[in-house]
Legacy VTK file of the C-alpha trace (Angstrom):
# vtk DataFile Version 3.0
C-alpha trace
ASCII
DATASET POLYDATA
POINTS 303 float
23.304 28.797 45.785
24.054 27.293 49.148
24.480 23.240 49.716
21.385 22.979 51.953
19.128 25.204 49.642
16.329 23.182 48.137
16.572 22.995 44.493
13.559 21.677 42.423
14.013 18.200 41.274
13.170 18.462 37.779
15.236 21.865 37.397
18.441 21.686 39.872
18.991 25.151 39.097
15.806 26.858 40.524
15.532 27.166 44.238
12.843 26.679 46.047
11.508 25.916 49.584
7.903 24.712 48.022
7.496 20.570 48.540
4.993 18.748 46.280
1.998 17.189 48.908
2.065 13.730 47.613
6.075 13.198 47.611
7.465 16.112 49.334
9.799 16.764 46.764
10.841 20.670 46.287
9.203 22.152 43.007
9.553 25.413 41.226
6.775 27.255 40.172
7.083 25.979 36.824
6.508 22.329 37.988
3.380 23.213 41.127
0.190 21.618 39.794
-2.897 23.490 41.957
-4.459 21.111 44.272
-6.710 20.349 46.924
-4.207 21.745 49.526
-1.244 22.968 48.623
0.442 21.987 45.100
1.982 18.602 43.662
3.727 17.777 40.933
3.733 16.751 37.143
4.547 12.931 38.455
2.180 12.800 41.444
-0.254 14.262 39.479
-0.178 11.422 36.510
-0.063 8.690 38.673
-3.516 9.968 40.102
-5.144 10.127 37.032
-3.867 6.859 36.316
-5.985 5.482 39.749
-8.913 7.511 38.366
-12.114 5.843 36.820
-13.425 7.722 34.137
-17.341 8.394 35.020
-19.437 6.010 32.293
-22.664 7.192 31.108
-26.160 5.669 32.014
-25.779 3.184 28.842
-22.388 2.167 29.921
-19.973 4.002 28.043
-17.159 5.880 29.258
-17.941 9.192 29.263
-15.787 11.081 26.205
-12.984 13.661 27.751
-13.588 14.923 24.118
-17.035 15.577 22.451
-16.180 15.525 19.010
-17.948 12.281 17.255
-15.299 10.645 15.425
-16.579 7.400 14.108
-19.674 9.459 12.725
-16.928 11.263 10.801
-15.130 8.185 9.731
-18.433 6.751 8.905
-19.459 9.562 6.279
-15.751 9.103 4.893
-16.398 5.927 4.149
-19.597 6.260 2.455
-18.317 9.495 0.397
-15.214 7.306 -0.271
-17.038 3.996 -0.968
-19.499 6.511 -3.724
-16.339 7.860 -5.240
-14.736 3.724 -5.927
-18.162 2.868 -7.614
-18.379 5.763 -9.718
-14.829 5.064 -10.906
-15.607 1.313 -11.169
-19.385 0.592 -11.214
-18.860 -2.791 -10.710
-18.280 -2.653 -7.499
-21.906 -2.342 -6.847
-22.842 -5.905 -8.309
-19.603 -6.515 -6.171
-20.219 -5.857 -2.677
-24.080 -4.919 -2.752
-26.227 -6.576 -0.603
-27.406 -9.538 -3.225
-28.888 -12.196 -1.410
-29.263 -14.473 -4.377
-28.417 -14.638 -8.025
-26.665 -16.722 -11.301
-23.989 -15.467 -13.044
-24.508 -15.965 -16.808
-21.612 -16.819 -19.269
-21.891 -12.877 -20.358
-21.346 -11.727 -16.860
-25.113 -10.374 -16.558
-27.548 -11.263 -13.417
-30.048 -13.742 -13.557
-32.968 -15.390 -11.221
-31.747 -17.501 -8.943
-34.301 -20.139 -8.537
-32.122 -22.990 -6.366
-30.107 -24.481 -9.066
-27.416 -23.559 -11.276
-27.946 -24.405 -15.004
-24.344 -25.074 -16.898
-22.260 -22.095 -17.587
-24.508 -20.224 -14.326
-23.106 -19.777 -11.480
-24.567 -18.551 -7.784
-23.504 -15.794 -6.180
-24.488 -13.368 -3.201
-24.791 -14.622 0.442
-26.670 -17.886 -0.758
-22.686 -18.540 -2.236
-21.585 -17.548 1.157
-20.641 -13.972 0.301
-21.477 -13.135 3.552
-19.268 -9.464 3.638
-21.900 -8.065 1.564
-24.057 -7.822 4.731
-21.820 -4.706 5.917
-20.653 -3.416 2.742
-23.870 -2.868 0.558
-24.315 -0.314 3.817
-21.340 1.682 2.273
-22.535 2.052 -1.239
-25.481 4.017 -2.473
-26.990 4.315 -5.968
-24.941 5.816 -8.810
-25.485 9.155 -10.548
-26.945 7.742 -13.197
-30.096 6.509 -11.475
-32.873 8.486 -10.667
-32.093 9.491 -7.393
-28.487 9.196 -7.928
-26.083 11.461 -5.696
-28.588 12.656 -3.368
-29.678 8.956 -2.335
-25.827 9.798 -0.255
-26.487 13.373 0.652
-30.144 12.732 2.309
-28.418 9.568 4.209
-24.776 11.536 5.082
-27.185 14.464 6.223
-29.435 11.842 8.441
-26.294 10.402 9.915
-24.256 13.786 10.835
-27.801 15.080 12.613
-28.227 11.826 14.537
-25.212 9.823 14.958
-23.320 12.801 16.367
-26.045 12.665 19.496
-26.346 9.025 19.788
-22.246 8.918 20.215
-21.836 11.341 22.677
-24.683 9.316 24.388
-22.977 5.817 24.013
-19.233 6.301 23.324
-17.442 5.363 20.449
-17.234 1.271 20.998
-21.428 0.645 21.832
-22.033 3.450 18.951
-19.700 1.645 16.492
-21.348 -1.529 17.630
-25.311 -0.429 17.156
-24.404 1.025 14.125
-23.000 -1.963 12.512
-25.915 -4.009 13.695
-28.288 -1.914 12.553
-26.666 -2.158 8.897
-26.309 -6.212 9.429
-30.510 -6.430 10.810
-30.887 -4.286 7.676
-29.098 -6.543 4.949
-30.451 -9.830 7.125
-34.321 -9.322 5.915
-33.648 -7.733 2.814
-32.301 -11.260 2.068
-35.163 -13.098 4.427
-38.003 -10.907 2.389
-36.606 -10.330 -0.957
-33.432 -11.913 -1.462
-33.221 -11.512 -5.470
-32.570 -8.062 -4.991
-29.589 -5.556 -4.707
-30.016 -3.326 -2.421
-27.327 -0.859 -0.976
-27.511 1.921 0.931
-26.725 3.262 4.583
-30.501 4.013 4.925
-30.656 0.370 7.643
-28.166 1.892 9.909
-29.395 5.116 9.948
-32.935 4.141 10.596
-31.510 2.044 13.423
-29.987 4.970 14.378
-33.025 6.841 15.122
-35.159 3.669 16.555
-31.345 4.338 19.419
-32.596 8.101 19.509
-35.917 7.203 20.403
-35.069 5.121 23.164
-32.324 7.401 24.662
-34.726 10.065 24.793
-37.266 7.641 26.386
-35.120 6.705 28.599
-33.834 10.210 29.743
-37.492 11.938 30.179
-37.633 13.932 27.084
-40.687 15.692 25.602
-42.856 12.306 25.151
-44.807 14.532 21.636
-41.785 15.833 20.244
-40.437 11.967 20.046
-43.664 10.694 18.926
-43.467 13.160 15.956
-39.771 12.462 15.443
-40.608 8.533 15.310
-43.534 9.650 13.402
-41.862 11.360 10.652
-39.151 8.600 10.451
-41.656 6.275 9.860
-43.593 7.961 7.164
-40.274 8.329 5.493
-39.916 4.630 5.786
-43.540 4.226 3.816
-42.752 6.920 1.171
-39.106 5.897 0.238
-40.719 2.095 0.128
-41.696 3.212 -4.090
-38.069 3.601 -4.847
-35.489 1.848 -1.460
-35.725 -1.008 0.129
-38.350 -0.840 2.961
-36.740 -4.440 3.915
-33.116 -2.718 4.799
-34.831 0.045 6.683
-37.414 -2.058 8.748
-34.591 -4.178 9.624
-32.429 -1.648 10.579
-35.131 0.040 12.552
-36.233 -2.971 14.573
-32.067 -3.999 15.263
-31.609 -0.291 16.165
-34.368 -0.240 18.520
-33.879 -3.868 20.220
-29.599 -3.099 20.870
-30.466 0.361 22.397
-33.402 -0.598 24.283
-31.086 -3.082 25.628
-28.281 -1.252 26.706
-30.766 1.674 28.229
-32.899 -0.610 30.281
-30.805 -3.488 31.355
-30.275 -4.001 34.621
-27.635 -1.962 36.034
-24.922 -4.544 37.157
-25.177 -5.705 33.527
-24.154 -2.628 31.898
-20.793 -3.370 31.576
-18.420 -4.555 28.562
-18.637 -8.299 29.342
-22.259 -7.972 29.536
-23.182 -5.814 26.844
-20.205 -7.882 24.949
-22.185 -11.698 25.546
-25.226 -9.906 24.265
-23.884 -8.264 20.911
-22.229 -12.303 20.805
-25.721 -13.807 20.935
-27.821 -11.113 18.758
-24.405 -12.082 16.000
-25.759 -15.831 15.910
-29.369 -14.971 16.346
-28.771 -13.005 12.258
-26.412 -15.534 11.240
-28.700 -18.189 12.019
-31.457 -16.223 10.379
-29.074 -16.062 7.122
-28.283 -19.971 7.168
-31.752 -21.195 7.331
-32.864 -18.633 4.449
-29.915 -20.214 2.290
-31.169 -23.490 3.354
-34.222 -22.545 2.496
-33.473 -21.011 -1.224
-30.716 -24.053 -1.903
-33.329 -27.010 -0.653
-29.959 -28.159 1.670
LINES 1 304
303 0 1 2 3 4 5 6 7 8 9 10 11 12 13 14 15 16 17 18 19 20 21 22 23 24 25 26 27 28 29 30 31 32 33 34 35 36 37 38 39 40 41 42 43 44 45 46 47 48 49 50 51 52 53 54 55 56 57 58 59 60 61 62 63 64 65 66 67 68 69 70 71 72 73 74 75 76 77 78 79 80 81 82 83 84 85 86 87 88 89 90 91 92 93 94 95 96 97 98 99 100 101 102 103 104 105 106 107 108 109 110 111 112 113 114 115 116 117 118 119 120 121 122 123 124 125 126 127 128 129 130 131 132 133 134 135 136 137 138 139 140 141 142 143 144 145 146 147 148 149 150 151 152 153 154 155 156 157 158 159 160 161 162 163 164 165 166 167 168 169 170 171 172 173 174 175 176 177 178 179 180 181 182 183 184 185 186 187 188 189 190 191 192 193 194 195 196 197 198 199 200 201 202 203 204 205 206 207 208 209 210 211 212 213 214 215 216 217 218 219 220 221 222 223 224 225 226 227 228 229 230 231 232 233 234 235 236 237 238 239 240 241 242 243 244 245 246 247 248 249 250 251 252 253 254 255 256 257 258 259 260 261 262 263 264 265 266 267 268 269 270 271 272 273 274 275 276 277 278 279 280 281 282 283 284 285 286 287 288 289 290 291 292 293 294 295 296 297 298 299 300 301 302
């Protein structure tokens, strides 16, 4: 090869009289990335990406590069994973249900909590400030020995793989995270406002939230106005029919949280649909429930 041949810069021993557009360095064929006019290369060509803003969706999401939903996978690992711990060790459920209020008798049973606690008693749930078990009584589900048992998970995994793969391709993984979680927390917050002396677990809240988040997004996008109305519908009856044997509390909540975070993010203005926006908001709907949680613990514990 002669002195004054061009040699690519990344491979010294190829010639070539090609020049990348953006740098004008000389390239081989290996190294020419197609472009508008004429080729650059693998450098020019990250750096431009790098300037490039990913498009966000109407809700304010980035738009995924890849489709595939992976917190609803991680979610129905967690809940298969979660079923698996409290068939193994069934006392997780009187663990990390979502108890709003309870004594714990000298033989470890359950007991009415009626605002005091008798000697050898002692409170617990979220009026003892257990306050985790608004998220993780989401995660369990009734064991195999009740009368629903294992497919109290199936019907709810199924639920969630048929909507939450939709609704996260609609919101990205952050805001979909986000409504989900708040739909299980509006869930667990009026269980313990309407009926706080039970146990109730399950990741029916969230998923009903979920589809309140459907609703809207199709709504919002100018779907088939009857086909939504008899998806709500059915969702609904659901709600009134599982009420002889769940806890309509945990679903209504989750429903109405669902349905107030996504009907927020869809119809905000559209200089507020960004992270610090949408981020103040999620702040202020967090106090609004834990407000809601320390006046109902007022409330059961007289102050």
């Amino acid at each position: 090869m002669e002195a004054d041949t061009p040699a690519c810069y990344r491979h010294p021993s190829f010639e070539t009289y090609v020049r990348c557009t953006r740098c004008d360095r000389p390239i081989c064929p290996e190294c020419m990335r197609e472009a508008s006019v004429g080729h650059q290369c693998p450098e020019c060509v990250r750096d431009g990406n790098r300037s490039v803003r990913r498009a966000r969706s109407l809700f304010g999401g980035k738009v995924p590069s890849v489709t595939r939903p992976l917190v609803t996978y991680a979610l129905i690992a967690l809940n298969v994973l979660a079923y698996v711990a409290e068939v193994v060790e069934p006392e997780i459920l009187d663990r990390f249900g979502t108890l709003g209020a309870a004594l714990v008798g000298p033989d470890g049973a359950l007991y009415v909590y009626d605002g005091w606690s008798p000697p050898g008693f002692r409170a617990t749930g979220l009026v003892d400030g257990e306050w985790y078990r608004l998220l993780t009584g989401a995660f369990l589900h009734l064991p195999p020995d009740e009368s629903i048992g294992v497919m109290h998970l199936v019907f709810n995994m199924l639920a969630l793989w048929n909507l939450g793969r939709d609704v996260e391709t609609r919101l990205g993984t952050v805001r979909y995270a986000a409504l989900y979680l708040f739909s299980a927390a509006g869930g667990s917050v009026l269980v313990y406002v309407l009926a706080p002396d039970s146990n109730a677990v399950g990741a029916s809240g969230a998923i009903f939230g979920l589809a309140a988040a459907s609703y809207v997004i199709g709504r919002r996008l100018g779907h088939d106005v009857r086909s939504l109305n008899r998806f709500m519908a059915g969702f609904l009856l659901w709600m009134a029919l599982s009420a002889f044997f769940t806890s309509w509390q945990g679903h209504l909540g989750g429903l109405l949280t669902g349905g107030l975070v996504m009907y927020g993010l869809a119809y905000a203005p559209a200089k507020t649909r960004n992270g610090l926006a949408q981020g103040a908001a999620a702040v202020a709907l967090l106090v609004l429930l834990a407000c809601v949680v320390v006046w109902k613990t007022h409330a059961l514990t007289g102050g």
